[in-house]
C-alpha positions in Angstrom: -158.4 50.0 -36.0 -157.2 49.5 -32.8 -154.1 47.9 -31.4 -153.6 46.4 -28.0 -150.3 45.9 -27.1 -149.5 43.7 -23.6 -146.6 43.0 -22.1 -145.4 39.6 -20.6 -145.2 39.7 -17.0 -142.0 38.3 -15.4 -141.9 34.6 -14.7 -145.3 34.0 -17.8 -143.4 31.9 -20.0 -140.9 30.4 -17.7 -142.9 27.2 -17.3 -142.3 26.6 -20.6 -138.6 25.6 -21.8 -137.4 27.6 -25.1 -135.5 25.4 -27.6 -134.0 28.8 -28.9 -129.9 29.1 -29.7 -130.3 32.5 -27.0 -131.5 29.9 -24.2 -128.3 27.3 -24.9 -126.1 30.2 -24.3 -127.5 31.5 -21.7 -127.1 27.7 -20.0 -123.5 27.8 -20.7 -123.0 31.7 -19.5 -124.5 30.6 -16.2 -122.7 27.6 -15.2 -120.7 28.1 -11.7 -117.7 29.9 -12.0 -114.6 27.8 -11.0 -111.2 28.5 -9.6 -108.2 29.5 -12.3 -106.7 26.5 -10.8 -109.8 24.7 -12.0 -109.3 25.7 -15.7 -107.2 23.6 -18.1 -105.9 26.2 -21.4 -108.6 24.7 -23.8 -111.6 25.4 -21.1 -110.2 28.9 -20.0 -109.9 30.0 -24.3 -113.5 28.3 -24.8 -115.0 30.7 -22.4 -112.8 33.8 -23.2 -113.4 33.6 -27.2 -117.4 33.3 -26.3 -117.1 36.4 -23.9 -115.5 37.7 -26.7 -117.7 36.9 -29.1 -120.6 38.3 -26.9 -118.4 41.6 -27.1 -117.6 41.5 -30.4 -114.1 41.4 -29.9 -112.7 38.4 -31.9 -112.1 38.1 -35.6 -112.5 34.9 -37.5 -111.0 33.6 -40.1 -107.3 33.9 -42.0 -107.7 37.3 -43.9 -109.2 39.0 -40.7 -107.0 37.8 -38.8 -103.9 38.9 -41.0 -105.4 42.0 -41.2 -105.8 43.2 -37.4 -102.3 41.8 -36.9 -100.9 43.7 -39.8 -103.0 46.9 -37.9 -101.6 45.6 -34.5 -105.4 45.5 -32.5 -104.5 42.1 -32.0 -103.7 41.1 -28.0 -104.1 37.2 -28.9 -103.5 34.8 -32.0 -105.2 31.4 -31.9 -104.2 28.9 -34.6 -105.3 25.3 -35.9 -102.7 22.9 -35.5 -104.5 21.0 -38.5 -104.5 23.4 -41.4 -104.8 22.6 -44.7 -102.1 24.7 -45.9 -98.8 24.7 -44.4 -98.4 28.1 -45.6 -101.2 29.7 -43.5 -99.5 28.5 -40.9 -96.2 29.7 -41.1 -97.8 33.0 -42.3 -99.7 33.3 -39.2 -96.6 32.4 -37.3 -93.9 35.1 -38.9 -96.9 38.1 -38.7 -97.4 37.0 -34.8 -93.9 36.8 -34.4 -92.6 40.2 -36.5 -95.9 41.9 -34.8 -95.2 40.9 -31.2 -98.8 39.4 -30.3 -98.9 36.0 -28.4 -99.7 32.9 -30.6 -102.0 30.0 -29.2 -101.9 26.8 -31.0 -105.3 24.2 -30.8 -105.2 20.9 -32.0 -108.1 20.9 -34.5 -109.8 23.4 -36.1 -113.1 22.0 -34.9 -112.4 22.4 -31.9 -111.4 26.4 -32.8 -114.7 26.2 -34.7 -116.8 25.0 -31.9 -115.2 27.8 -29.4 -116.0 30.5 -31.8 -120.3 29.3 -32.4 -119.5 28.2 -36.0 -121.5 25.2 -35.2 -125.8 24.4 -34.4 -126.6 23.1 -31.3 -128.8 20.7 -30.1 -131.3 20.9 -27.5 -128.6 18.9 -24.6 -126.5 21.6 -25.9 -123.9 19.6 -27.8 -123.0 20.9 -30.9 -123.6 19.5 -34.2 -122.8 20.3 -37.8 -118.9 22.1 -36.7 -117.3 24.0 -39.1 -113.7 24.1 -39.0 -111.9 27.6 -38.5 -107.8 27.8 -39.2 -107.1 30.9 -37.2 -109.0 34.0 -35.0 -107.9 36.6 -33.4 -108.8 38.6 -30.1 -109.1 42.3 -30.4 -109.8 42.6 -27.2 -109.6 40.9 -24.0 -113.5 40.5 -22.0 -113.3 41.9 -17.8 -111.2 40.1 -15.9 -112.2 36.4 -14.7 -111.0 33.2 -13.4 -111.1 32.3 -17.7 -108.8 35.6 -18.8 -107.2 35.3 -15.4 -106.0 31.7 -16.6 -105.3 31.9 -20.1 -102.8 34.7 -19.9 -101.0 32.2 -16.9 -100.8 29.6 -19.6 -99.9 31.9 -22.0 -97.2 33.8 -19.8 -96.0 30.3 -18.9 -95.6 29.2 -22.5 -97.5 25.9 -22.0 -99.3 26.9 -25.2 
């Protein structure tokens, strides 16, 4: 038998628009960057925690997180405001608090759950079919950019 192998040449399948999940990042990766200025806290943590993510940096979820605090690798706490159990958040709170790592609260946990991909997207890009996340954690922060740049303003400022 014999096997013939070609490669794609650059710019072949361009013409054609992919409807894969790789080609809705890639559309959000390249939009223009902006100035720190520019960023409001919820923008500038929506595109750290996907550079992170990208990276492999982040941890989701209440157990991970509590135990990379408990480890101190954590340089960032974000919580949902909206928990189901009050106790998750006040155990959140005292191990970000006896542990010395910066705490960022979000309204919803969608909204925490849509910044870290838990969610499909549609071919516009919106996402559909959220799940909700109660806390993450950032293990490490992605290279410096007008997002990091602004989300450790807003967090040195406490307007978290």
């Amino acid at each position: 038998f014999l096997f013939f192998f070609f490669q794609a040449e650059d710019g072949i399948r361009d013409a054609q628009e992919s409807r894969g999940l790789g080609d809705v990042y890639k559309r959000q990766v390249q939009q223009q960057e902006v100035a720190v200025e520019d960023l409001d806290r919820n923008q500038a943590l929506q595109r750290v925690l996907r550079q992170c993510l990208y990276r492999d940096s982040v941890v989701r979820g209440l157990h991970e997180s509590c135990k990379h605090i408990e480890s101190k690798k954590v340089q960032l706490c974000i919580l949902a405001e909206d928990t189901d159990q009050p106790q998750f958040k006040k155990l959140i709170q005292a191990l970000c608090k006896e542990n010395d790592v910066p705490l960022l609260v979000v309204e919803r946990r969608t909204d925490l759950g849509e910044y870290l991909g838990l969610c499909k997207y549609d071919l516009e890009g919106k996402a559909r079919k959220v799940r909700g996340c109660t806390c993450a954690a950032i293990t490490e922060y992605p290279p410096e950019d007008a997002a990091v740049i602004a989300l450790r303003k807003h967090i040195a400022t406490g307007s978290h």
